[in-house]
N, C-alpha and C positions, 0 to 999 in steps of 0.2 A: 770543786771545792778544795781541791788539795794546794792547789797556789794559796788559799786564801788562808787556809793553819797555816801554810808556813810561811807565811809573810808575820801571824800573830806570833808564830814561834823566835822569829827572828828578832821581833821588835819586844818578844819574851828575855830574847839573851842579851839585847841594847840594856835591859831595861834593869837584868839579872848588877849588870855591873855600875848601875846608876842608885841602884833603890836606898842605899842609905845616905847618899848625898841631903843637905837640908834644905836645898834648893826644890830638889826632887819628892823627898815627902812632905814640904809646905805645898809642891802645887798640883798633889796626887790628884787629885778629881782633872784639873786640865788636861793633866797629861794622861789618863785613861781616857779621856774624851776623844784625845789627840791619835792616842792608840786604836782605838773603833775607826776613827776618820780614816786613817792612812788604809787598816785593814778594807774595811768597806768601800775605800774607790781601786784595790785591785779586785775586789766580786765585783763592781763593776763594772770591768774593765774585761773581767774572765767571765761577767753575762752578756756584754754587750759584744763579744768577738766571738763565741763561742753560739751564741744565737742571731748573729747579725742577719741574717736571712727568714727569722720568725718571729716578727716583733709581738707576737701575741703570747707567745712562750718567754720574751724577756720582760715583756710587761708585768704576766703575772708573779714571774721571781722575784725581776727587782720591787714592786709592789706588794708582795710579804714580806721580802725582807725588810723594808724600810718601815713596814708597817710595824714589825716586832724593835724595830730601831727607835722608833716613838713610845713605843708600850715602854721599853725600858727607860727610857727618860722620863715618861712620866710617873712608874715605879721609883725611881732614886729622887726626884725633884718635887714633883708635884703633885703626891698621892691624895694629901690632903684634900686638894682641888679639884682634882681630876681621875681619880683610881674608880669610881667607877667603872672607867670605861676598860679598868681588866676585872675579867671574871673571877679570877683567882689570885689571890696573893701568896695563898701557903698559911700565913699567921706563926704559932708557933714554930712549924716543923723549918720555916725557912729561918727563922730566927736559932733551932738547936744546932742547923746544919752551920752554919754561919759561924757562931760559939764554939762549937768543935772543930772547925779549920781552924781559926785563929788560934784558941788554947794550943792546940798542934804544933800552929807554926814557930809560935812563943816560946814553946818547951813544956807549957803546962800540963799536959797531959800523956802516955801513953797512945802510941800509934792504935794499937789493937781498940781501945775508948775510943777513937774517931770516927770507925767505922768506914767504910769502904770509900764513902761521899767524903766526907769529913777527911780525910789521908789526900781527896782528890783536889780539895778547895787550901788545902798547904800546900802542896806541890803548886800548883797556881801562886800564890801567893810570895813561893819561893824566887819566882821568875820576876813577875810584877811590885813584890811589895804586897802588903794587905788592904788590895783594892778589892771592895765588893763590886764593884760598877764590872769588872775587868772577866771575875767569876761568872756575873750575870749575861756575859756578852757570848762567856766561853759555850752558857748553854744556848745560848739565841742561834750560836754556830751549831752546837749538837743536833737542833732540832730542826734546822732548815738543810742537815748535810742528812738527814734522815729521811726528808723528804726527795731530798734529790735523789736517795739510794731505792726511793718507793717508783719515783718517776722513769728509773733506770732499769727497774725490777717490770714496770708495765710496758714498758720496749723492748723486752727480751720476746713479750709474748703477744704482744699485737703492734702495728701501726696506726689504728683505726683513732682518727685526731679526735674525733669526739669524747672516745674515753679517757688518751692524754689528757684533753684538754678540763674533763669533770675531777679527775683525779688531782693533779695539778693545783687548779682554783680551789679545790676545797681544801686541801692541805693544807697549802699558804694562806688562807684566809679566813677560815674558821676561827673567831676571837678568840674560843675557851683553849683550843693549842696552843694558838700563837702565845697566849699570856702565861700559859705552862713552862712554856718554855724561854721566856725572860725573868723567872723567878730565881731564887736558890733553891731549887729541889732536883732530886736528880734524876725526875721523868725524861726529863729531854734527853738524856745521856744514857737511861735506857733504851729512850725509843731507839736511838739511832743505832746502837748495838743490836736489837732485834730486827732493825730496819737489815743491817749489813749480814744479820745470822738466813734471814731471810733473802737476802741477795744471791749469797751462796748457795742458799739450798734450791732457787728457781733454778741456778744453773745445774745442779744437779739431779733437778726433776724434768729437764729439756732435754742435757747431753748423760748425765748416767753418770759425770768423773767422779772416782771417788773421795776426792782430795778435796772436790767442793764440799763434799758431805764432812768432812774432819773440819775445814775452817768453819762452816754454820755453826757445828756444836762447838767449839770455839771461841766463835762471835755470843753465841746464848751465854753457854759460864762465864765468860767475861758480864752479861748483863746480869744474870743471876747473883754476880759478888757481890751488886749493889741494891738487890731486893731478892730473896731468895726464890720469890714465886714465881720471877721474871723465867725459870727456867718451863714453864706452860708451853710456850709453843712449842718448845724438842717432843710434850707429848702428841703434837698433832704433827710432827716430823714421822714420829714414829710410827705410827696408822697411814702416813704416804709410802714409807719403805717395806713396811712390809705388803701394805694393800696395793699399790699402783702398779700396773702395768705397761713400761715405755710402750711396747710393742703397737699396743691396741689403743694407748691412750686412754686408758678407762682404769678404774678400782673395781678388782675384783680378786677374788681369791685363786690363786694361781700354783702353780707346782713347787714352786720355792718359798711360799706364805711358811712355812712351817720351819724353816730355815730362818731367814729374816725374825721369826718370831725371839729366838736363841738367839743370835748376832747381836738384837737390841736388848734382850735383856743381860746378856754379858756386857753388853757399852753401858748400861745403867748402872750395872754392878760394879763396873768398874769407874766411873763417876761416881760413885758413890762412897767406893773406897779412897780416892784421891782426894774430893773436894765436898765429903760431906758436907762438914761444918760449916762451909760456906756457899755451896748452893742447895744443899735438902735440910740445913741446920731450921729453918722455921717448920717441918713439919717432923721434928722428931718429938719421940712420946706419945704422935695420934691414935688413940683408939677407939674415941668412941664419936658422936656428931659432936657432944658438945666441944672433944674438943677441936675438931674442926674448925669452930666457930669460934674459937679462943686462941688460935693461931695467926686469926687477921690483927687488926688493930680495935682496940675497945671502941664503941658509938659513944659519940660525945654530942654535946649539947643539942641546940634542936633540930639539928640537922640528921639526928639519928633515924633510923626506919627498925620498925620490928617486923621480921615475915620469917612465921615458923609454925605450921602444921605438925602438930603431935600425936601419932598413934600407940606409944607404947612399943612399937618394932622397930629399933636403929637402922635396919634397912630399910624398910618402908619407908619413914621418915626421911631418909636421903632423900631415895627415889623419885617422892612427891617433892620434896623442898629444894631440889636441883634446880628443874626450869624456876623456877619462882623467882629463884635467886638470882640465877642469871639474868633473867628478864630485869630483877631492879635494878643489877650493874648496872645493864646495858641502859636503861632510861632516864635511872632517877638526875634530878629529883622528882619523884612521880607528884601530880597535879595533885596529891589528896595529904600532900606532905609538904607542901611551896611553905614557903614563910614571910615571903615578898618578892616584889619584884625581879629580883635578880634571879630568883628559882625560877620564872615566868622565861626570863631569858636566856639563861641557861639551858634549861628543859630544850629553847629553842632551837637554838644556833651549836648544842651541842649531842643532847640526848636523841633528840631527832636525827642526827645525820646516823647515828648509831642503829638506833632503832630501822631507819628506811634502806640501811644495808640488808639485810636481814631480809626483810620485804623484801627486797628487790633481788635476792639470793634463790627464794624461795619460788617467786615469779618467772626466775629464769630457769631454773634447774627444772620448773614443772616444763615450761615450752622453751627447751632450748635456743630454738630456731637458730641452730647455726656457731652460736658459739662454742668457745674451748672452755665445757665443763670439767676436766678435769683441774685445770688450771683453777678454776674457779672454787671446786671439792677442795683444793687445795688451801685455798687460801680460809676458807671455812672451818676445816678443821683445825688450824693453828689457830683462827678465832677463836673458835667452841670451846679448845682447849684452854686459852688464856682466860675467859671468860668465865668457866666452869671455877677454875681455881680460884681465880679472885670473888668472884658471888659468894665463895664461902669463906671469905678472907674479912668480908666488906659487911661495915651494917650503918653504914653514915654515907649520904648522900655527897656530900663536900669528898671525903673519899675516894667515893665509886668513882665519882668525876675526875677525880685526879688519878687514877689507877688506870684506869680506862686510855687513857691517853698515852702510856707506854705501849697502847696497843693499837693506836691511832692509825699508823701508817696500813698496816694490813687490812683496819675494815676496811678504811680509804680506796684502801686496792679493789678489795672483793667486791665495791659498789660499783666502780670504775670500769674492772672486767666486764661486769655485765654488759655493759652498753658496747662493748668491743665487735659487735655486728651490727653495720649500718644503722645506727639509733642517731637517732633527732637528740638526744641528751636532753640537757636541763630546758633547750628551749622548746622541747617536743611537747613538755609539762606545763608550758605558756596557753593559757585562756586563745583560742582561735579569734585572730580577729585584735588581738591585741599588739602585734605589731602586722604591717601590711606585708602584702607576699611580695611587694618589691625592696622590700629592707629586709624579709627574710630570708630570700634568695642570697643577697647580698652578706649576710651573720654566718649562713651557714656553708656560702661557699670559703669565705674567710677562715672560721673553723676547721674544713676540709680542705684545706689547702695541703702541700707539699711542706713539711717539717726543714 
């Protein structure tokens, strides 16, 4: 992916010294179109050389990405007609982010009123001119370079094609992502920061260097500037550093647990005195549940959900309202809350791949058979923990769904691991009898084949 920023960066600085020409901004939509083109046949050019030998692996890239190349054209051109077929638009929030780059870029406003997104969609625009089509493509790159950092993250720790190949397909082709990540919001740009914080840290949980450990936390406050809560998974970084043991391969409480305990809370402390206001800035003032729940974003219209168990004991009340909550991250919109259609399909093609992580976590951690649970612990509790945070952040379905998806790539992963010992995958889950044993031989030596 890195030829393909800098070929966008390049034709950033073409473009740096064009944008006021009248030529240039009468035919700004062409020439952002023109810009995607050129971009898009070196990925390519850098999937087709780089996978020449696996066309099942460049099928499904180039066939997300081109897939997300449709979504956004038919987001800029023909929503009217056609916007169904994304699950998500944003609505206001892409329309505030959008208003605040430009004001930005204009003069109108105050850097610090931008907001982290808003400072990101000027600078863009600084290169380009104030092309939205050009912003929308920047994230279609965020979100597809996140995946590739998930796909690179599951080759550190297995071979086994069947869970490349689960992991892989779902990424790139899950609708409710992909259309995430063709919008103006700035999931995509978190995901892939947590994707890259997450890179790091596998190699730090494989080889022990410590330096991987310094770029993850790194890579998270970099994601945290643009949502404060985004900094979730360094707490299920922290439960691997101090709980894991290289040695044995296992979590467990060890001679240095008590050490490790102090290490991270002075790394807290000391993130904390650096970069409060900008990454622990949404949960200052917390003391009690409510305001926990006054620190996400308000539930609006009918999208909203109420789930809150009241004892009269602020701790009990956590306690019990925790899984609750987290469960309706993870699912909604739950079926007793749909309001049409679209909640039917989302629930679908979205909530479910969430939810059957989880199951299948569960499934494998009770009978291992073989696999690399730690790996797998791992990747769980950087779940649990992003999840935890935002269940209490979230009380709106449209929301949850959209949060959830800065978190995309590691369930992705956690689903994926599992079948990382000799598993049949997605086609093992096929009705018997539905395709014959001589086209299945054929599927799944293909799938097993040599990378």
């Amino acid at each position: 992916m890195i030829i393909t920023w800098l070929m966008l960066l390049l034709l950033g600085i073409v473009s740096f010294g064009l944008k006021n020409e009248a030529w240039f901004i009468y035919h700004g939509i062409t020439i952002s179109w023109l810009i995607i083109t050129i971009t898009s046949l070196v990925f390519v050019i850098y999937i087709v050389t780089k996978y020449a030998k696996d066309i099942v692996v460049a099928t499904i890239m180039l066939g997300g990405y081109f897939m997300r190349i449709a979504m956004l054209f038919i987001d800029r051109h023909f929503y009217n007609h056609l916007g169904f077929i994304l699950l998500h638009r944003g609505g206001g929030d892409t329309e505030a982010f959008y208003s605040r780059g430009w004001h930005l870029y204009h003069g109108n406003i105050a850097p610090e009123r931008a907001g982290s997104y808003g400072r990101l969609i000027a600078n863009i625009f600084e290169f380009f001119g104030p092309s939205r089509i050009i912003v929308q493509y920047a994230n279609l790159l965020f979100g597809v370079t996140a995946v590739f950092l998930g796909y690179a993250i599951l080759r550190k720790f297995t071979e086994n094609r069947t869970a490349l190949i689960i992991f892989l397909s779902t990424a790139m082709f899950v609708p409710h992502f992909a259309s995430v990540n063709v919008i103006m919001l700035r999931e995509a740009i978190i995901a892939m920061f947590i994707a890259m914080s997450l890179y790091f840290f596998a190699d730090w949980f494989k080889k022990g260097n410590p330096v991987n450990l310094v770029l993850s936390l790194a890579a998270i406050i970099i994601a945290s500037t643009y949502h404060s809560a985004s900094i979730a998974p360094a707490l299920g970084y922290a439960l691997c550093v101090i709980f894991y043991d290289r040695k044995s391969n296992s979590f467990r409480f060890k001679a240095d647990t008590v050490l490790w305990v102090l290490i991270v809370g002075i790394t807290v402390f000391t993130i904390d005195w650096l970069f409060g206001e900008a990454v622990f800035g949404r949960f200052s003032g917390i003391e009690t549940l409510e305001d926990v729940m006054d620190a996400g974003p308000s539930p609006m219209g009918a999208a909203a959900y109420s789930v809150s168990i009241e004892t009269g004991v602020v701790f009990l009340d956590f306690l019990i309202n925790t899984p609750i909550r987290m469960i309706y991250l993870i699912m909604s919109p739950m079926p007793w809350y749909w309001r049409g259609p679209m909640d039917v399909v989302a629930f679908a093609l979205s909530s479910m791949f969430f939810g059957f992580a989880y199951f299948k976590v569960i499934q494998t951690l009770r009978k291992p058979d073989g696999q690399d649970t730690a790996f797998i612990t791992f990747l769980l509790l950087t779940s649990l923990t992003s999840v935890f945070l935002f269940g209490w952040g979230v009380s709106n379905a449209g929301t949850a769904m959209r949060h959830r998806d800065k978190f995309f790539i590691q369930h992705m992963l956690m689903l994926a691991a599992c079948y990382a010992k000799d598993a049949p995958g997605l086609l093992g889950m096929l009705p018997k009898g539905l395709i014959s044993d001589k086209n299945m031989k054929k599927i799944l030596s293909l799938m097993r084949g040599k990378n």
